[in-house]
Residue frames as a rotation matrix with the C-alpha (Angstrom) as fourth column:
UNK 1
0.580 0.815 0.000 0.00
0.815 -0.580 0.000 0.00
0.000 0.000 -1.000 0.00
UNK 2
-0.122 -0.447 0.886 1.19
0.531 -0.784 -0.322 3.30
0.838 0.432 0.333 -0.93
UNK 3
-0.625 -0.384 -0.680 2.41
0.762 -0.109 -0.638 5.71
0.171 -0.917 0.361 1.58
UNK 4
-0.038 0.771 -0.636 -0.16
0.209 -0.616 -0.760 8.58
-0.977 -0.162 -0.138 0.64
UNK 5
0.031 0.151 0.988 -2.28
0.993 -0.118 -0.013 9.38
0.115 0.981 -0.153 -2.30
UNK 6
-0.106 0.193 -0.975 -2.63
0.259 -0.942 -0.215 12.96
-0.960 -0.276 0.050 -3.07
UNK 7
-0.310 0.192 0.931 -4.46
0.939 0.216 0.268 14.49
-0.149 0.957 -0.247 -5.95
UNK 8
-0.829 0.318 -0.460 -5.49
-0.157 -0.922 -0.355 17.83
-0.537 -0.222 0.814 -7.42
UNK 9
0.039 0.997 -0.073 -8.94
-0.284 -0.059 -0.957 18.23
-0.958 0.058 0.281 -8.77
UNK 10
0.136 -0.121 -0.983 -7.75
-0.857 0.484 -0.178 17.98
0.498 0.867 -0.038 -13.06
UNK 11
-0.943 -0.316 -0.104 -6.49
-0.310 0.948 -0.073 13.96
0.122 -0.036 -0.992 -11.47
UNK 12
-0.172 0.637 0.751 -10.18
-0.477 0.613 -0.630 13.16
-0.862 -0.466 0.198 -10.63
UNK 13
-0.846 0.502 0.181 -11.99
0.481 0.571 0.665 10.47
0.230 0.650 -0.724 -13.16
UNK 14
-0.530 0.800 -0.279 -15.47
-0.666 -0.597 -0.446 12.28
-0.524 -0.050 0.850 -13.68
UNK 15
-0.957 0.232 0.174 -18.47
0.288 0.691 0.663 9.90
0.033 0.685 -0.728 -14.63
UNK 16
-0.585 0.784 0.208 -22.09
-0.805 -0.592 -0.035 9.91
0.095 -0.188 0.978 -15.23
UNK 17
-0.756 -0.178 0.630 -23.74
-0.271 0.961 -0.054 6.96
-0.596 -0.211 -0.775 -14.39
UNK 18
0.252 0.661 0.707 -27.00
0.886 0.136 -0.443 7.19
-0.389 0.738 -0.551 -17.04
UNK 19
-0.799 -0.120 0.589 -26.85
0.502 -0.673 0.544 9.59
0.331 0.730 0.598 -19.74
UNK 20
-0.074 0.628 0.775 -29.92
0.366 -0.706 0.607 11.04
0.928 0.328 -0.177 -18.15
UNK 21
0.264 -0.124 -0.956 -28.42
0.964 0.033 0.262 11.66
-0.001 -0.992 0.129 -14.93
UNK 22
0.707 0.083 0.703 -28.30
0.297 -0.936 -0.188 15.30
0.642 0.341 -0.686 -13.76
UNK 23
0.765 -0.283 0.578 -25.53
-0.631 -0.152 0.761 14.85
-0.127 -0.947 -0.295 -11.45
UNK 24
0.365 -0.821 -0.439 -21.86
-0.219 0.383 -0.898 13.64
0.905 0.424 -0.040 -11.91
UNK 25
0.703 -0.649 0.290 -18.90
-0.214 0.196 0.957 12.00
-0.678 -0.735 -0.001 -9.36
UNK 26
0.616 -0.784 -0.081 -16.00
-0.352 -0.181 -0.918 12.88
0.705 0.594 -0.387 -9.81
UNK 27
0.852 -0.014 -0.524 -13.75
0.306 0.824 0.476 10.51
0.425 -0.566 0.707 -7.90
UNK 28
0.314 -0.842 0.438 -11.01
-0.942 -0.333 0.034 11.52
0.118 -0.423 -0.898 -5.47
UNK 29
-0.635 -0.734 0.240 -10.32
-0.763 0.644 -0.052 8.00
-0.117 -0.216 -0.969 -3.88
UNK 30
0.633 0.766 -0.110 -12.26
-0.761 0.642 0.091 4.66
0.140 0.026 0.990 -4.72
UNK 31
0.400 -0.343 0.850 -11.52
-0.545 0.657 0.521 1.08
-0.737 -0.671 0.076 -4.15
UNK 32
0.993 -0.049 -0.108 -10.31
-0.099 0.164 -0.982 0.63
0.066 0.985 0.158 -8.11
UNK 33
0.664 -0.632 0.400 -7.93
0.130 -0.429 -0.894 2.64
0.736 0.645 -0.203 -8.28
UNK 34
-0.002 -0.463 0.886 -6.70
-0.817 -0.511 -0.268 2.88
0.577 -0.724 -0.377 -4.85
UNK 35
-0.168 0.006 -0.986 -7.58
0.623 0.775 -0.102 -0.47
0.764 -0.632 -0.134 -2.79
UNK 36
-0.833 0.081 0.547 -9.36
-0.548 -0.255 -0.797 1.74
0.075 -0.963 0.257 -0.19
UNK 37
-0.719 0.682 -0.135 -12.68
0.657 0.730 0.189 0.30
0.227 0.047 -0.973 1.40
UNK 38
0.185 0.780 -0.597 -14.48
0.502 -0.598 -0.625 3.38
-0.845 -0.184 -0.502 0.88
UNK 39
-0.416 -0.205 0.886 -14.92
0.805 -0.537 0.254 5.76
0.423 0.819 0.388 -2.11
UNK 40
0.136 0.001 -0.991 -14.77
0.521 -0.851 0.071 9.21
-0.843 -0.525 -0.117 -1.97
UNK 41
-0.499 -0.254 0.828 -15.82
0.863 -0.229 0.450 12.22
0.075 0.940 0.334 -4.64
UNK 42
-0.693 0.443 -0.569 -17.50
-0.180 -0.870 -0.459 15.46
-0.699 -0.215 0.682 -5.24
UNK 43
-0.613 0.516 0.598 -20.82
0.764 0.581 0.281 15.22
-0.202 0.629 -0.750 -6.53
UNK 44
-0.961 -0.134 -0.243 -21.79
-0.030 -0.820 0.572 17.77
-0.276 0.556 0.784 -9.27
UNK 45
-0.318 0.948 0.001 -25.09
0.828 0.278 -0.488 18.64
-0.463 -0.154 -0.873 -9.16
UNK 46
-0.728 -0.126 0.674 -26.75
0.513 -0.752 0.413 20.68
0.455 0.647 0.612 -12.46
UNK 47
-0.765 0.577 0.286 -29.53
-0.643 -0.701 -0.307 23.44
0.023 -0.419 0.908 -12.00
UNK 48
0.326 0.938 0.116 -32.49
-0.945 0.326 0.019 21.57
-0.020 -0.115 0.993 -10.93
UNK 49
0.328 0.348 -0.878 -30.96
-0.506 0.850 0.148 18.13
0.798 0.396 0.455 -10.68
UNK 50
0.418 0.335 0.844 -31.11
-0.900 0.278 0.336 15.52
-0.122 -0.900 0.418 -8.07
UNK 51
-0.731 -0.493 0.472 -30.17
-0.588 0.805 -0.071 11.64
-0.345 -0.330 -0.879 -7.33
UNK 52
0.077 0.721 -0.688 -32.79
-0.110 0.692 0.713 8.55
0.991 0.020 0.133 -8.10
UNK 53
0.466 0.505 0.726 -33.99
-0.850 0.028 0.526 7.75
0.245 -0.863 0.442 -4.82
UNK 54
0.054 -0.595 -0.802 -31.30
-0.192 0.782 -0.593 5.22
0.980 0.186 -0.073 -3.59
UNK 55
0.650 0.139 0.747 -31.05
-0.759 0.099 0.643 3.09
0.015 -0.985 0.170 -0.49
UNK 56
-0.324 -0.946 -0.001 -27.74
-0.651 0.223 -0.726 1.60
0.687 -0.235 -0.688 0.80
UNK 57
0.529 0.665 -0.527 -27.83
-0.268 0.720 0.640 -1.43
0.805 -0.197 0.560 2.81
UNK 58
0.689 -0.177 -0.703 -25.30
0.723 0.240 0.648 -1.37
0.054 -0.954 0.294 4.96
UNK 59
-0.641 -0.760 0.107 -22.94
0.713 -0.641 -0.285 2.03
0.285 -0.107 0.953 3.89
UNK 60
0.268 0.062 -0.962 -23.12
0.582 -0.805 0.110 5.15
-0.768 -0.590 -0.251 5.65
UNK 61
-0.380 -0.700 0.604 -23.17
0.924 -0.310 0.222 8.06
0.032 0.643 0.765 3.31
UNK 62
0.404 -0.064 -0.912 -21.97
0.417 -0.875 0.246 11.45
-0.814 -0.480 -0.327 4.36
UNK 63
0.748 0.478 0.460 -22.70
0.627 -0.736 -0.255 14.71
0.217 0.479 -0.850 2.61
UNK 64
-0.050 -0.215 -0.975 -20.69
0.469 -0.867 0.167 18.27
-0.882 -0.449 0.144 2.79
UNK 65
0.478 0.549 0.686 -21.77
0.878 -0.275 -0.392 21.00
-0.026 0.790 -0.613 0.95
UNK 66
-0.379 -0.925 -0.034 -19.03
0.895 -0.376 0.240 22.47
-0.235 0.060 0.970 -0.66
UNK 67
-0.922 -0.026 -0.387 -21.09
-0.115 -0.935 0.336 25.05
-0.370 0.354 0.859 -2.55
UNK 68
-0.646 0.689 -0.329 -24.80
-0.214 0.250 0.944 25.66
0.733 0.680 -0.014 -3.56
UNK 69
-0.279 0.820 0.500 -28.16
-0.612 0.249 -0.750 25.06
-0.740 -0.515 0.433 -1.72
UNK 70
-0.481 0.761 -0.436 -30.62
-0.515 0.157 0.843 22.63
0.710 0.629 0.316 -2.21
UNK 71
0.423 0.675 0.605 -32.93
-0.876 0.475 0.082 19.68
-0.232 -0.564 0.792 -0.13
UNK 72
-0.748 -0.456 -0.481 -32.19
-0.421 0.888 -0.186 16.21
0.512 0.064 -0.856 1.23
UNK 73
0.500 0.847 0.181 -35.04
-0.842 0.427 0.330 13.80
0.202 -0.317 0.927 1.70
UNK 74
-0.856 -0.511 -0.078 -33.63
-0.390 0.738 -0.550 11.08
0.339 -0.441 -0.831 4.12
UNK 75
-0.951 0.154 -0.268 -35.80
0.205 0.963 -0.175 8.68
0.231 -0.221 -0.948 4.94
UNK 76
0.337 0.915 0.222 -39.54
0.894 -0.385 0.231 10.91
0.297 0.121 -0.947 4.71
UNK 77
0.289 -0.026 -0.957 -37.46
0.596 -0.777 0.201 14.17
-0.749 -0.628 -0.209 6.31
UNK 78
0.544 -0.374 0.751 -36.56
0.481 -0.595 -0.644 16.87
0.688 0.711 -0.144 4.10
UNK 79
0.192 -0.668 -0.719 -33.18
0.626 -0.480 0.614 18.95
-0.756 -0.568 0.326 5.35
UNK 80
0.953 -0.293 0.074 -32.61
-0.229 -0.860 -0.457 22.17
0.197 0.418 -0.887 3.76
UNK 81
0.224 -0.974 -0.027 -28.69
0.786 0.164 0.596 22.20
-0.576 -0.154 0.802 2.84
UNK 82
0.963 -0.270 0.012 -26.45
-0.216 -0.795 -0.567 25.13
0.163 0.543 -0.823 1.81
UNK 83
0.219 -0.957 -0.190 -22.43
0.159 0.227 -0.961 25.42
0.963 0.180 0.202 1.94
UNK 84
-0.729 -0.532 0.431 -20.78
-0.487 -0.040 -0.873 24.36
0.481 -0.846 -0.230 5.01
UNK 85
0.389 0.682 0.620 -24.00
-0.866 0.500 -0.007 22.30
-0.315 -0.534 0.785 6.14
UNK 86
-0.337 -0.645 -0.685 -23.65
-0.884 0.468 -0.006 18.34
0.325 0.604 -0.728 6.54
UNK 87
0.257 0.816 0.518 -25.55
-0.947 0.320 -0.034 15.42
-0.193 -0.481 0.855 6.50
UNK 88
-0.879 -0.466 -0.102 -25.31
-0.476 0.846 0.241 11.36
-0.026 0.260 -0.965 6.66
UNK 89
0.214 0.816 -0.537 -27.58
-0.742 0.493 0.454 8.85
0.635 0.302 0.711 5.26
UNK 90
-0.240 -0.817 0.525 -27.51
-0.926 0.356 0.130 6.40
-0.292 -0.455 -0.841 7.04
UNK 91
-0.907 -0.420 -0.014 -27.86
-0.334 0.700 0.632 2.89
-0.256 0.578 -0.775 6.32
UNK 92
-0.655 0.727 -0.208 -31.46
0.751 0.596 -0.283 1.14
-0.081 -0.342 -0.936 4.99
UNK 93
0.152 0.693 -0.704 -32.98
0.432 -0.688 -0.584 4.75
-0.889 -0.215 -0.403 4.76
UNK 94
0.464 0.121 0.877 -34.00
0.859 -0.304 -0.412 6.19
0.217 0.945 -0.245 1.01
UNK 95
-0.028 -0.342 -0.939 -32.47
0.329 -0.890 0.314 9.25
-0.944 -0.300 0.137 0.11
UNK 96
0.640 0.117 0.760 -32.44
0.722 -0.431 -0.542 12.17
0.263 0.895 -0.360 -2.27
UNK 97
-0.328 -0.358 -0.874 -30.50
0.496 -0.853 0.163 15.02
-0.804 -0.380 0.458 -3.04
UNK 98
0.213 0.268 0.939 -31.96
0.969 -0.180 -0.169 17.87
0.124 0.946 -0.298 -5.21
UNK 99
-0.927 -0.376 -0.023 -29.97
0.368 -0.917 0.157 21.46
-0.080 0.137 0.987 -6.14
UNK 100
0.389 0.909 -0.147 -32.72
0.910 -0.355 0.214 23.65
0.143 -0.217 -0.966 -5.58
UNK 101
-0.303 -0.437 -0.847 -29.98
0.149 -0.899 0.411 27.09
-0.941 -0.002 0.337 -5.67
UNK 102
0.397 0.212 -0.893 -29.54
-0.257 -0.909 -0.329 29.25
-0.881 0.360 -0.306 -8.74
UNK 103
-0.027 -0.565 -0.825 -26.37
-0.885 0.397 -0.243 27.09
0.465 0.724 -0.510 -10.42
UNK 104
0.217 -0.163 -0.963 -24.85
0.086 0.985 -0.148 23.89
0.972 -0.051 0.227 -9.42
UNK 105
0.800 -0.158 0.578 -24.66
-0.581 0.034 0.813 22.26
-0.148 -0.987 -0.064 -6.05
UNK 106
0.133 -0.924 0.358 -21.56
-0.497 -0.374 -0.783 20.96
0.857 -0.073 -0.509 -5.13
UNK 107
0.752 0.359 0.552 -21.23
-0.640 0.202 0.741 17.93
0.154 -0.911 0.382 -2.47
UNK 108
-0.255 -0.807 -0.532 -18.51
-0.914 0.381 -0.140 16.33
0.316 0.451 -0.835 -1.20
UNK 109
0.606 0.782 0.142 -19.37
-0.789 0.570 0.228 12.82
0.097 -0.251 0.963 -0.32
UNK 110
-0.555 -0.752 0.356 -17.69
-0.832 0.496 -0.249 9.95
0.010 -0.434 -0.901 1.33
UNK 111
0.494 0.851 -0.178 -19.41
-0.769 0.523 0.367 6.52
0.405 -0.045 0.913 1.50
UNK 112
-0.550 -0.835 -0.026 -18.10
-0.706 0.481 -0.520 3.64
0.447 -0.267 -0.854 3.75
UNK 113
-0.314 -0.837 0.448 -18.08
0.089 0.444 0.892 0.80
-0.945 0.320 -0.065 2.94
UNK 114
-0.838 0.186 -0.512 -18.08
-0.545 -0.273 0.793 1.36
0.008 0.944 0.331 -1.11
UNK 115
-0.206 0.772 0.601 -20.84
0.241 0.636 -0.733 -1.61
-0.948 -0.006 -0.317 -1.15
UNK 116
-0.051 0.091 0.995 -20.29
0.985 0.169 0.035 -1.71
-0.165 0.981 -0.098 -5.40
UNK 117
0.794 0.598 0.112 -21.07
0.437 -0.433 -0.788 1.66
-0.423 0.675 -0.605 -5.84
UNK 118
0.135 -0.825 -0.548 -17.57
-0.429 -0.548 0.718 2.78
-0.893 0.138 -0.428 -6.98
UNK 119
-0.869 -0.276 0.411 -18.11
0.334 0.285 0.898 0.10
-0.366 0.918 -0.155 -9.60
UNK 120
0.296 0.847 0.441 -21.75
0.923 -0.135 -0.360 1.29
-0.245 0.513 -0.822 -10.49
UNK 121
0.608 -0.286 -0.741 -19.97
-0.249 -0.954 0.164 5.10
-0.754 0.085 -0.652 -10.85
UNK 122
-0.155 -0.262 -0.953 -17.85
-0.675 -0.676 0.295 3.69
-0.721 0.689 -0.072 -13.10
UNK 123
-0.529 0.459 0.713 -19.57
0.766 0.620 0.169 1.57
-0.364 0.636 -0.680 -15.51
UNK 124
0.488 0.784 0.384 -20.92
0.563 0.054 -0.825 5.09
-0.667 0.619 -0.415 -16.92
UNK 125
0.577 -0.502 0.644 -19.64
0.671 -0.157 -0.724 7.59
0.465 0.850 0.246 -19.06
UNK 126
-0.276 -0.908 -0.315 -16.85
0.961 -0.271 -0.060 9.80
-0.031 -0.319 0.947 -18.53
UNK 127
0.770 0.425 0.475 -17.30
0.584 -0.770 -0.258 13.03
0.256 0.476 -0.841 -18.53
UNK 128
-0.437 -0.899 0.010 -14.83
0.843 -0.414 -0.342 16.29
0.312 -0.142 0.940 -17.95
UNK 129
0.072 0.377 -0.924 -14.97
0.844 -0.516 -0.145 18.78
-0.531 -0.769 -0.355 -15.08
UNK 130
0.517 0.078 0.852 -15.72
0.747 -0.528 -0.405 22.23
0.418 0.846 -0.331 -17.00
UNK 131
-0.548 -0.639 0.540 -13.72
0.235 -0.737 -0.633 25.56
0.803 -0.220 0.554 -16.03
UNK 132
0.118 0.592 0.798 -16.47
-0.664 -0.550 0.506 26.51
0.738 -0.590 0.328 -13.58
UNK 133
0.860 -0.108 -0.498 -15.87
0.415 0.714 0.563 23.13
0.295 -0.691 0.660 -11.83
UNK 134
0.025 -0.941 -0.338 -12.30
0.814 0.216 -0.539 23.51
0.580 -0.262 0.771 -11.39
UNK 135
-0.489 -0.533 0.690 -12.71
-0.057 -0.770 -0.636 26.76
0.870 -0.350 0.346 -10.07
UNK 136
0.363 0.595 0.717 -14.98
-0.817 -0.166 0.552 26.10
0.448 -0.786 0.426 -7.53
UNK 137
0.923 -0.215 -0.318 -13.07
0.320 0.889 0.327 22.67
0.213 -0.404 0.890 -6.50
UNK 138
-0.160 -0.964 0.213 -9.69
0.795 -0.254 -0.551 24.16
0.585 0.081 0.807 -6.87
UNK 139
0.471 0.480 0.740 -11.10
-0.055 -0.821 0.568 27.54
0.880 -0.308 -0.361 -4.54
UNK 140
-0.336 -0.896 -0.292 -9.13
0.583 0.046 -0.811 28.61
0.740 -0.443 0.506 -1.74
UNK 141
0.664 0.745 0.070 -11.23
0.454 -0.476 0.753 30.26
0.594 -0.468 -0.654 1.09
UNK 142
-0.269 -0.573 0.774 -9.56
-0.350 -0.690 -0.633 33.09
0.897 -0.442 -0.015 3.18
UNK 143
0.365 0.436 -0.822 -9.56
0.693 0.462 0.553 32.50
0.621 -0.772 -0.133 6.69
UNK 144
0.440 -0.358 0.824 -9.05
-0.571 -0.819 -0.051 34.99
0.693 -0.448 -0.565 9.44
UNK 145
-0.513 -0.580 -0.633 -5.87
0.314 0.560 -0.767 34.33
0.799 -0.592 -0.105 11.88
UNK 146
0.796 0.510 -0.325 -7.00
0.413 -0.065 0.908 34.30
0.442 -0.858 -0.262 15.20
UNK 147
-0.161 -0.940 0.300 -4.68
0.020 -0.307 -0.951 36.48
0.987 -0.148 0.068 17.39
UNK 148
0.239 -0.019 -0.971 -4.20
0.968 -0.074 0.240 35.80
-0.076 -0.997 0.001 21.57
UNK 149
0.742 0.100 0.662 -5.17
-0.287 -0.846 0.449 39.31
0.605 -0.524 -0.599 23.07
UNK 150
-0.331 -0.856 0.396 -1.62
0.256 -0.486 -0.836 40.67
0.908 -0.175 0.380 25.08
């Protein structure tokens, strides 16, 4: 096993899993290419699109919204989400996500254990992150330094 991976956003693999999916993963780490036992990606969500209503059977899958608003129907609840909000399906319980902002939503998303879906992600088509991705994946947020009052 390799001592660390490290990648910048142009290294992800970017798929769609149907041609009418409104919503891409773009893969940071999976259990393909890497031999981890989880897969990890940012999922690109266009205006107005969402997930198929999927239910995991025994993985946990956790949400952060990098950028964008929209709604997450977890098991009959609806959660408003915007950036910096975060949520986990958890196992056995339907879910949706649906962009419900202005542009694209933006989610990273972790799932453990993969339970296939790193191969269902890829088995569809490729696709390539556009300039607006990269900039919003590749984004650098300012932070103020805290300073200990003298």
């Amino acid at each position: 096993m390799k001592e660390a991976i490290a990648r910048t956003p142009a290294d992800y693999e970017t798929f769609r899993i149907k041609p009418s999916d409104t919503n891409v993963m773009s893969l940071i780490l999976d259990p393909i290419r890497d031999k981890m036992p989880f897969i990890a990606f940012v999922e690109i969500f266009d205006k107005n699109g969402a997930t198929p209503p999927n239910t995991h059977e025994a993985a946990y899958e956790f949400f952060y919204v990098i950028e964008g608003e929209g709604v997450a129907r977890i098991g009959g609840k609806e959660i408003p989400i915007r950036s910096g909000d975060s949520f986990v399906a958890n196992p056995g319980h339907e879910h949706i996500v649906e962009n419900t902002g202005e542009g694209k939503l933006y989610c990273l998303t972790l799932m453990i254990p993969n339970e296939g879906f790193a191969e269902l992600v890829r088995s569809g088509e490729r696709e390539t992150l556009s300039p607006e991705d990269l900039a919003v994946l590749q984004r650098v947020v300012p932070t103020k330094r805290l300073v200990a009052a003298e």
